[in-house]
C-alpha positions in Angstrom: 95.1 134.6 105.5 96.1 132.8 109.0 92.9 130.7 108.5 94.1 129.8 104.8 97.6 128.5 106.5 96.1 126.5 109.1 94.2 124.7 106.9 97.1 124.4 104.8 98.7 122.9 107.8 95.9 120.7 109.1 95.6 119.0 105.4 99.8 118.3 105.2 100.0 117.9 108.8 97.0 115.2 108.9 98.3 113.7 105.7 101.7 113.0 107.2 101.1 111.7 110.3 98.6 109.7 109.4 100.4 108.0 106.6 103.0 107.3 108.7 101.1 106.1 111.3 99.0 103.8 109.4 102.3 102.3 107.4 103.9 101.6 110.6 101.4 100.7 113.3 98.7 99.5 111.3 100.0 97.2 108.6 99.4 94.0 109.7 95.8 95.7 110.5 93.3 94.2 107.2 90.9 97.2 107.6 92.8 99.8 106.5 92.7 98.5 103.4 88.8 98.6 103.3 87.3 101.4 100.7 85.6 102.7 103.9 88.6 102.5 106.1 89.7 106.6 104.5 85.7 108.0 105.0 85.8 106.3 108.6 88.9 108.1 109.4 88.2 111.4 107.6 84.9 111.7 109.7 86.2 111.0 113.0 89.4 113.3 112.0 86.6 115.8 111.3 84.8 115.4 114.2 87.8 115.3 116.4 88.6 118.7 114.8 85.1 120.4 115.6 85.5 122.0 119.0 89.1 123.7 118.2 86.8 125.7 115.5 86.3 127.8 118.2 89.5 129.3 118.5 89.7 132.8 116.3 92.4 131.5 113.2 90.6 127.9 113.3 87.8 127.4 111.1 85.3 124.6 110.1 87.0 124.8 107.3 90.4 123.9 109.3 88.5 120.9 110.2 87.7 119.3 107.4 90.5 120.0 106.1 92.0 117.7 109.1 89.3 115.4 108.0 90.4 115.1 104.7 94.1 115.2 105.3 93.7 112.6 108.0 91.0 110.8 105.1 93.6 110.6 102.4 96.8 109.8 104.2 94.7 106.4 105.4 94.0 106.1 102.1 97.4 106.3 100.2 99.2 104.2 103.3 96.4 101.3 102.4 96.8 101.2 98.7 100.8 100.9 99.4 100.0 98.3 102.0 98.3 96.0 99.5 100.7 96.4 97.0 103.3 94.9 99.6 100.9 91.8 99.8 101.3 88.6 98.2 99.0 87.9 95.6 96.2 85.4 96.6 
């Protein structure tokens, strides 16, 4: 059930941040709003996520649920960034 929450957390957690992140730090940044910018970011949030799986409530599962967390919050943030653009 712990492992359940935590993964629960890593996904909002991830989401969140990340959404936030990108919004404010990253908007003048044309990548992020690349179809592989979310995969790129998902993967490495994955990755980065790997050796806490380790710990007894963490999982594999708790990291890719970083991963995909970390994934969609880059993606969301990037289709609201190009909707702020100008057409053309």
């Amino acid at each position: 059930m712990l492992s359940v929450l935590a993964s629960l957390a890593a996904i909002v957690g991830g989401y969140l941040g990340t959404k936030r992140f990108v919004l404010s730090r990253l908007r003048y940044v044309d990548a992020v709003t690349d179809p592989a910018a979310p995969w790129v970011a998902g993967a490495a949030g994955t990755v980065a996520g790997l050796p806490f799986a380790v710990l007894p409530i963490l999982t594999v599962g708790t990291a890719v649920s970083l991963g995909a967390g970390i994934g969609w919050g880059v993606y969301r943030a990037g289709r609201e960034l190009a909707r702020r653009l100008p057409p053309g």
